[in-house]
C-alpha positions, -999 to +999 in steps of 0.1 A: +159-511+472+166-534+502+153-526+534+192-522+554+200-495+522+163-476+525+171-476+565+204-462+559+194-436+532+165-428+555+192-422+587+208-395+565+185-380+552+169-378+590+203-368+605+204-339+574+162-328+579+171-322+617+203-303+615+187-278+592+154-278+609+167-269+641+192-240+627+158-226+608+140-231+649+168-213+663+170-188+640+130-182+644+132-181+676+154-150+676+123-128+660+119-101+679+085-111+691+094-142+703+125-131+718+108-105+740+075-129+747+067-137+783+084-173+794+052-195+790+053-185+752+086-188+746+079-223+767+050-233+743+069-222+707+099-244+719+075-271+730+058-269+695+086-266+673+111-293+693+081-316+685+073-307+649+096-320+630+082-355+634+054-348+613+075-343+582+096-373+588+071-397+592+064-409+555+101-412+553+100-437+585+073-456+569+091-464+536+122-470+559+105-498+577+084-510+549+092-548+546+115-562+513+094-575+485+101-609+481 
């Protein structure tokens, strides 16, 4: 696969990951313990989770920018 098609599967599949990974968040978030947590935890779970999702979509990244073979 050429390196224009892996970037575009890679911008869906992205686009797809963080829809769903955010409605999962939100829907987290609305636990009861979180909900009713003081600020600076409810500051520090949206801190961690708004970040997180980077880590699974790293691999994916690489072998989007992975050079053609020739």
């Amino acid at each position: 696969m050429r390196r224009r098609q892996r970037k575009f599967l890679g911008v869906v599949i992205t686009i797809c990951f963080v829809v769903i990974y955010a409605l999962v968040a939100m829907a987290l978030a609305q636990v009861q313990a979180i909900h009713d947590a003081p600020g600076l935890v409810q500051g520090l779970y949206y801190a961690v989770i708004g970040m997180a999702w980077i880590l699974p979509i790293m691999p994916l990244i690489r072998w989007m920018e992975r050079p053609d073979a020739p």
